[in-house]
C-alpha positions as CSV (number, residue, x, y, z in Angstrom):
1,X,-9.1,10.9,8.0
2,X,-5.5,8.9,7.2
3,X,-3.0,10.0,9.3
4,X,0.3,10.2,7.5
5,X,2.6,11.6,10.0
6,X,2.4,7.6,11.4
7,X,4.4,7.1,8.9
8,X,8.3,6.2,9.1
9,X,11.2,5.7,7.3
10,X,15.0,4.3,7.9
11,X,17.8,4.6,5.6
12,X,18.2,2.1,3.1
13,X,20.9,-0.6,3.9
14,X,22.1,-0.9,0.3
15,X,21.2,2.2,-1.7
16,X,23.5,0.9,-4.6
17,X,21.7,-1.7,-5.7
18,X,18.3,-1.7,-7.1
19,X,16.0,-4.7,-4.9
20,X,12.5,-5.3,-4.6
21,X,11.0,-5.3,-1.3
22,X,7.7,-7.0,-0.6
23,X,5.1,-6.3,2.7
24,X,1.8,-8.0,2.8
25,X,-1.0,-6.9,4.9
26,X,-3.4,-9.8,5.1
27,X,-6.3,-7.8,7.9
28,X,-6.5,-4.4,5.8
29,X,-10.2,-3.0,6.8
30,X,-11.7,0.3,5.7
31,X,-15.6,0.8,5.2
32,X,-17.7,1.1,2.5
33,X,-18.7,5.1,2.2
34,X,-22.2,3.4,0.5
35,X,-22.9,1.3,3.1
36,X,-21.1,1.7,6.0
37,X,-19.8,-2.3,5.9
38,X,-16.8,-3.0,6.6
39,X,-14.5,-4.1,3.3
40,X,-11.9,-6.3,4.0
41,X,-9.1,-6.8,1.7
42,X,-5.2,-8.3,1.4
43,X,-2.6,-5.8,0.3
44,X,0.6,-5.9,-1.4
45,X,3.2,-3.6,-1.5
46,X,5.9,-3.9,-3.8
47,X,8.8,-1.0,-4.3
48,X,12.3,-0.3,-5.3
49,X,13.2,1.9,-2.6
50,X,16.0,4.9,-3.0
51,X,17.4,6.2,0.2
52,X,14.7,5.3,2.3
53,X,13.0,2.0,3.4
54,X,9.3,2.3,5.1
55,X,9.0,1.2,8.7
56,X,6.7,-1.6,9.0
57,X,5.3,-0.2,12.7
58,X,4.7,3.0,11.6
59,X,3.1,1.0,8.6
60,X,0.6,-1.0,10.4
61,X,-0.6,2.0,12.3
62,X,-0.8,4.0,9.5
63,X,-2.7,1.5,7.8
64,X,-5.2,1.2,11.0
65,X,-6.2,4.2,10.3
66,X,-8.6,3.0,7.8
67,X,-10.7,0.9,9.7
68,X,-13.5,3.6,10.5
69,X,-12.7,5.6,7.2
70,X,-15.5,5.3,4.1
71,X,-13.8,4.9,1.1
72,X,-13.6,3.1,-2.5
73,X,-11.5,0.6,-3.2
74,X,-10.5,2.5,-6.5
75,X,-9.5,5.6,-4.2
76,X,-7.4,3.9,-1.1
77,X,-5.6,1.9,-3.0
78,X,-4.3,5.3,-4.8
79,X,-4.2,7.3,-1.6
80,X,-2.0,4.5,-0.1
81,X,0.0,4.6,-3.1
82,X,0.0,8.3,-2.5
83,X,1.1,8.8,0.8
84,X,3.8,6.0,0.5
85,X,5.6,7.4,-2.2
86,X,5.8,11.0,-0.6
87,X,6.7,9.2,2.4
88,X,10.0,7.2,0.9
89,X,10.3,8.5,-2.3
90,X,11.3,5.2,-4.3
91,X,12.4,4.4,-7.3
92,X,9.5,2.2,-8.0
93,X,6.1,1.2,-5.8
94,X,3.3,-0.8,-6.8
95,X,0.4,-1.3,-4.3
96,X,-2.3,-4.2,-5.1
97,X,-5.5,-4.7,-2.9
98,X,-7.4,-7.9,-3.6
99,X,-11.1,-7.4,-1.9
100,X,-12.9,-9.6,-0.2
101,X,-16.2,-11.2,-2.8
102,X,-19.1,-8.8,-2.4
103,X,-22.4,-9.4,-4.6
104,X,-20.6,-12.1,-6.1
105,X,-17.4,-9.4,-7.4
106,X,-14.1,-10.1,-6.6
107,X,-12.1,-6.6,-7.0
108,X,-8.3,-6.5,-7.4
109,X,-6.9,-3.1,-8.1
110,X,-3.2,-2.2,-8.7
111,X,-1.6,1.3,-8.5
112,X,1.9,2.0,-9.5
113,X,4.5,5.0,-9.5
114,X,7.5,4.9,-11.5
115,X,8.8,2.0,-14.0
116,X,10.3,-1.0,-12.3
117,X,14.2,-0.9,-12.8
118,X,14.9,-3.9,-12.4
119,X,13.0,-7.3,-14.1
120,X,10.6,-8.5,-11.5
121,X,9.1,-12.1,-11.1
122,X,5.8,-13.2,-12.9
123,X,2.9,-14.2,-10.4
């Protein structure tokens, strides 16, 4: 089961203004609950944060704590999603996993909280 008491916060050098900050996680590994196989996918995290910024240590280990944990793509892209939001409460997240091809499917799913204040980038 996810530990979110891993995860960490800081305050947020320029509350003021509204910027997008970007992490990607390119080893992300959880388990299939079917199979038992490891999934492997490259997550992004995209968010408008408020007061508080997420602390990429305690983000990494919270994230770890997937690797022996059987669960859908669908539902730990959400719990992510989930636990990041009550962790920092921004003003605007977005998490995207892109799965590695299985059975010749290529998954991408995309969870957001919130609508993006400010204009963000295509691609």
């Amino acid at each position: 089961m996810r530990n979110t008491q891993r995860l960490e916060t800081f305050p947020n050098p320029h509350p003021a203004r509204d910027y997008v900050i970007e992490h990607h996680v390119h080893e992300f590994t959880s388990m299939c609950p079917k199979t038992g196989q490891p999934d492997f996918a490259t997550i992004v995290m995209r968010y408008v944060a408020d007061a508080a910024c997420v602390e990429l240590k305690s983000l990494k280990r919270y994230l770890q704590g997937f690797r022996q944990q059987g669960i859908f793509y669908e539902d730990v892209t959400n719990v992510i999603l989930d636990d990041l939001v009550a962790c920092c409460r921004p003003k605007w997240m977005l998490i995207e996993t892109t799965w590695t091809v299985r059975g010749g499917i290529h998954s991408v799913i995309r969870a957001a909280h919130g609508e993006p204040p400010i204009r963000l980038p295509h691609g």
